[in-house]
C-alpha positions as CSV (number, residue, x, y, z in Angstrom):
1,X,-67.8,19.0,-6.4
2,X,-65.7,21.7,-5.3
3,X,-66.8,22.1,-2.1
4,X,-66.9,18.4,-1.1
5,X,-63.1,18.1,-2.3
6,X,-62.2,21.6,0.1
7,X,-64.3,19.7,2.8
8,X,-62.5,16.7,2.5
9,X,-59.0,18.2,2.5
10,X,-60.2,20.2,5.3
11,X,-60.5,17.0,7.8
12,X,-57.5,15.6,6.3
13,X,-55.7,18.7,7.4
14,X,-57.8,18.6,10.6
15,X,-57.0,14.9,11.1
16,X,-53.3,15.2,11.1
17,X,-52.7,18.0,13.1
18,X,-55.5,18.1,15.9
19,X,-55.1,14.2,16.1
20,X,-51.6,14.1,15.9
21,X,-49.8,11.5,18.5
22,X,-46.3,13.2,18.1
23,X,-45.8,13.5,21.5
24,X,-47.2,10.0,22.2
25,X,-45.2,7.7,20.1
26,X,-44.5,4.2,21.5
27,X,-41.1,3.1,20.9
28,X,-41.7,0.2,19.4
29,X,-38.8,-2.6,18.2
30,X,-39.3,-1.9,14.7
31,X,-38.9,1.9,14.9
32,X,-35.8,1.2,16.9
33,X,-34.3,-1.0,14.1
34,X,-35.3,1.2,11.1
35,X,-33.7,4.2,12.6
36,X,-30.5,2.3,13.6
37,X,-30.6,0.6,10.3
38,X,-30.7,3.7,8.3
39,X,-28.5,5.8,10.4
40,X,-25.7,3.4,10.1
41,X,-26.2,3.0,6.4
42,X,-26.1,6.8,6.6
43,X,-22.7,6.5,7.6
44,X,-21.2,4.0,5.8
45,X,-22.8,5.8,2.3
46,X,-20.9,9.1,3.2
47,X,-17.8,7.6,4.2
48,X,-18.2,6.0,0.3
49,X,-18.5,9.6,-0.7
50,X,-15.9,11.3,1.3
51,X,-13.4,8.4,0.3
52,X,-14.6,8.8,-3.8
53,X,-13.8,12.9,-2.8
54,X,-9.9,12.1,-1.7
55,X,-9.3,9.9,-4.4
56,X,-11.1,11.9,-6.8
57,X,-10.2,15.4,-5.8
58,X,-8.5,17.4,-8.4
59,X,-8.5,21.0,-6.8
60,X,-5.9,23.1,-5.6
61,X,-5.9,22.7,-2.0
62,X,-7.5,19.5,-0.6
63,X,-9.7,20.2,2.4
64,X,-10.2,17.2,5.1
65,X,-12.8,19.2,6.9
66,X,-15.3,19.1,3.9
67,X,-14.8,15.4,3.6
68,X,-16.2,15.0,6.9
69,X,-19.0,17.8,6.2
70,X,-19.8,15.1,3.4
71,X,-20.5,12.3,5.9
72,X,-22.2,14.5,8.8
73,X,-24.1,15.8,5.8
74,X,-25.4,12.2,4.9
75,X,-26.3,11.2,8.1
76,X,-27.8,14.5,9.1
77,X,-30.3,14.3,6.2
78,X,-31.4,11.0,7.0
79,X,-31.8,12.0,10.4
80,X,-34.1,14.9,9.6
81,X,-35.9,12.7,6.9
82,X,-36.6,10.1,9.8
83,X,-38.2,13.0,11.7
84,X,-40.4,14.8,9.4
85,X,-41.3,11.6,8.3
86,X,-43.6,10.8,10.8
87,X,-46.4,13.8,10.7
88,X,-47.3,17.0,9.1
89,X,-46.7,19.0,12.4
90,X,-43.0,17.9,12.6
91,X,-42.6,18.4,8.9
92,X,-43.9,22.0,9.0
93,X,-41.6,22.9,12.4
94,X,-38.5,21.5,11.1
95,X,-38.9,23.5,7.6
96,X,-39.6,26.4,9.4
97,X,-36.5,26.0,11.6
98,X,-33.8,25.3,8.7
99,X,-35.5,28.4,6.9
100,X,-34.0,30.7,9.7
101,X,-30.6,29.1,9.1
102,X,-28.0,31.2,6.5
103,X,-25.0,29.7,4.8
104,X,-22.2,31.9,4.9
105,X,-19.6,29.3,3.7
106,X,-17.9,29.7,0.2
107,X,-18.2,27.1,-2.2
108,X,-15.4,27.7,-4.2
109,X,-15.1,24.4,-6.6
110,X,-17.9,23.8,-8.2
111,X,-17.6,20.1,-7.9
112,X,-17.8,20.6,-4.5
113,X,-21.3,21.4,-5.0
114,X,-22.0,18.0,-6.8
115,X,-20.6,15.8,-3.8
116,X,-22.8,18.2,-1.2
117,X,-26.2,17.4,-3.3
118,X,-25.1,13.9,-3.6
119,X,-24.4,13.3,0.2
120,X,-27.9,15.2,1.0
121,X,-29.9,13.5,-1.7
122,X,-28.4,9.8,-0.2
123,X,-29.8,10.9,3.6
124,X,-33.0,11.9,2.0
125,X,-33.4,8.6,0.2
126,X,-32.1,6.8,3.1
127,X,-34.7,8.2,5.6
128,X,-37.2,7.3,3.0
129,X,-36.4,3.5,2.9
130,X,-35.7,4.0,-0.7
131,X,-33.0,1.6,-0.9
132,X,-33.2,0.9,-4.1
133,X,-32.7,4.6,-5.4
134,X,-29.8,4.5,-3.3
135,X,-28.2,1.9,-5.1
136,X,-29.4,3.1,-8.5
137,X,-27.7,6.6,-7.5
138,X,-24.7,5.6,-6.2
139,X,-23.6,3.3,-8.8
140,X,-24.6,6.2,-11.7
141,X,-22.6,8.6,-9.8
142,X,-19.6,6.6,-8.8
143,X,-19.6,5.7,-12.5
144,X,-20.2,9.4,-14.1
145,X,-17.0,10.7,-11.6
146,X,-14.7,7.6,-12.7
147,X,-15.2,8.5,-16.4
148,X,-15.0,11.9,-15.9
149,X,-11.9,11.7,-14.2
150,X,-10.2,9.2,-16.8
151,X,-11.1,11.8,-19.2
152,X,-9.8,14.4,-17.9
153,X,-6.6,12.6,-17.6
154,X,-5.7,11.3,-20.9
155,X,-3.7,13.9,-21.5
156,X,-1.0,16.6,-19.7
157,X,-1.4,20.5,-20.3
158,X,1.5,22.9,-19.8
159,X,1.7,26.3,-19.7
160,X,5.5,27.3,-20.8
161,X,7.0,30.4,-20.3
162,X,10.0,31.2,-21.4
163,X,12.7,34.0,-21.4
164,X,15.6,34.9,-24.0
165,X,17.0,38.0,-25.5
166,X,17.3,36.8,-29.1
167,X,14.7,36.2,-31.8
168,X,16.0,33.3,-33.2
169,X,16.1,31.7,-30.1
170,X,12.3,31.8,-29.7
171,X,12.3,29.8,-33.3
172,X,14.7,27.1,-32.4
173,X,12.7,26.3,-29.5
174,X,9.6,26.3,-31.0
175,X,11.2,23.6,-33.6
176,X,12.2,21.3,-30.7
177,X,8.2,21.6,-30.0
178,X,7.4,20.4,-33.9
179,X,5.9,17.0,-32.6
180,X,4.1,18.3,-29.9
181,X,0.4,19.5,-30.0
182,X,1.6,23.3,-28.5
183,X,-0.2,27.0,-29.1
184,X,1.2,30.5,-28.9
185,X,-0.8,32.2,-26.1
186,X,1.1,35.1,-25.6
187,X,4.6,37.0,-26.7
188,X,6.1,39.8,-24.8
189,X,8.8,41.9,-26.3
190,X,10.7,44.1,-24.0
191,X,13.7,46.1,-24.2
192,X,16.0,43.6,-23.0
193,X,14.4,40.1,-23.2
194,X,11.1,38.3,-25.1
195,X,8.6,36.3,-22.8
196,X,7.1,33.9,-24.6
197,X,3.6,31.8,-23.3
198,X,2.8,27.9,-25.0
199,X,0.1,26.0,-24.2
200,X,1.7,22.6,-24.5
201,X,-0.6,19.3,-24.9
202,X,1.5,15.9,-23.9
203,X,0.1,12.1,-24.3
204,X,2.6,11.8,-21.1
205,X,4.6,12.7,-18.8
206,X,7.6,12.9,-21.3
207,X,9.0,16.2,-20.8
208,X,12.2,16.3,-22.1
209,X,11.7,19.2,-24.4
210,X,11.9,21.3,-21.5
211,X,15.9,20.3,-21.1
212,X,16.1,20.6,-25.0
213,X,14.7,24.3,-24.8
214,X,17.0,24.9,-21.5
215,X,19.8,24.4,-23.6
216,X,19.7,26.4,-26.2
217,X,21.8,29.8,-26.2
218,X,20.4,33.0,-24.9
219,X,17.5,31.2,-22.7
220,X,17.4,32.7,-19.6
221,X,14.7,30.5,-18.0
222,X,12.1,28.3,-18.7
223,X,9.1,28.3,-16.3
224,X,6.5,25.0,-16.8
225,X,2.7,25.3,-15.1
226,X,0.3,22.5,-14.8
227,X,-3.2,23.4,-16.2
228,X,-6.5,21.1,-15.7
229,X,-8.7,23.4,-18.0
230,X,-10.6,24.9,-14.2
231,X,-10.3,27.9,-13.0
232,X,-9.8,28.3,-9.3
233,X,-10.4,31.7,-7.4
């Protein structure tokens, strides 16, 4: 049993690579529609991604030149799915060609990583004719990232740092805070003035306490710091 199933992977094997007609394709009208088809699909499905990227980006430095890595990324794929696609020889060349190729670019959001693997995985599916997967993804992803980012926006956290040379003072402003969610990350007590570090939690963008504490005698400044709960290196 063995040996027939060897045998008969054996001219399978045999089959596809001795027999192969890779360099004696016809181009036919259907090819020529399936790759324009899915190409062009290609690029309409990254430019959804890069656009879902800008409006959902919520990094330090916004970068226009991975946005477009998104869309070349897409199409890209789907090209070399097209490709190896047709026969085991070209499958076998092109992963041995991409498994020269290194990486050296830093992927410093994590999230980043998320729209890379969704660009590549809609060119794979794409190149497949799997149009249906492709809608299944996209509307599951477009819907996890929406949430995601509602969430993460239903409330405001502040980092405040402020500077006095009295002790009381510190109290008094920490009474103004009374209603608001706040934590005491840090206090610094040096020879002539206290730092003090909040982590403050609004519902909005009401920030009036701020002038509240700014008044107070003996404040020297107050310093306010947007936090998203990432870190960014």
């Amino acid at each position: 049993m063995c040996v027939l199933l060897t045998s008969s992977v054996r001219d399978v094997l045999k089959k596809s690579f001795l027999e192969s007609s890779m360099y004696e394709q016809a181009i036919s009208l259907s090819m020529i529609l399936t790759i324009i088809v899915d190409l062009c699909l290609s690029l309409l499905i990254g430019i959804l991604i890069f656009n879902v990227y800008k409006r959902l980006f919520q990094g330090v430095v916004y970068s226009k030149t991975f946005g477009i890595t998104l869309i070349g990324m897409t199409v890209l794929t789907c090209g070399v799915t097209l490709a190896i696609s047709s026969n085991v020889v070209i499958s076998l060349g092109m992963v041995g060609a991409l498994s020269i190729v290194r990486f050296r670019t830093a992927v410093k959001e994590p999230l980043d990583l998320l729209y890379l693997f969704w660009a590549i995985t809609m060119g794979i599916s794409i190149g497949a004719s799997m149009y249906l997967l492709v809608i299944c993804i996209l509307a599951i992803m477009i819907l996890l990232l929406k949430i995601m980012y509602n969430k993460n926006n239903t409330s405001n956290t502040y980092f405040v740092i402020m500077h006095y040379t009295k002790d009381e003072t510190g109290d008094k402003a920490l009474k103004i805070l009374d209603n608001i969610n706040y934590q005491i990350k840090s206090k610094i007590m040096r020879k002539t003035d206290i730092e003090m570090t909040l982590q403050v939690i609004l519902d909005n963008d009401d920030m009036r306490f701020s002038e509240r504490i700014k008044e107070l005698d003996d404040i020297n400044d107050i310093t306010l710091v947007q936090f998203d709960g990432e870190y960014h290196g």
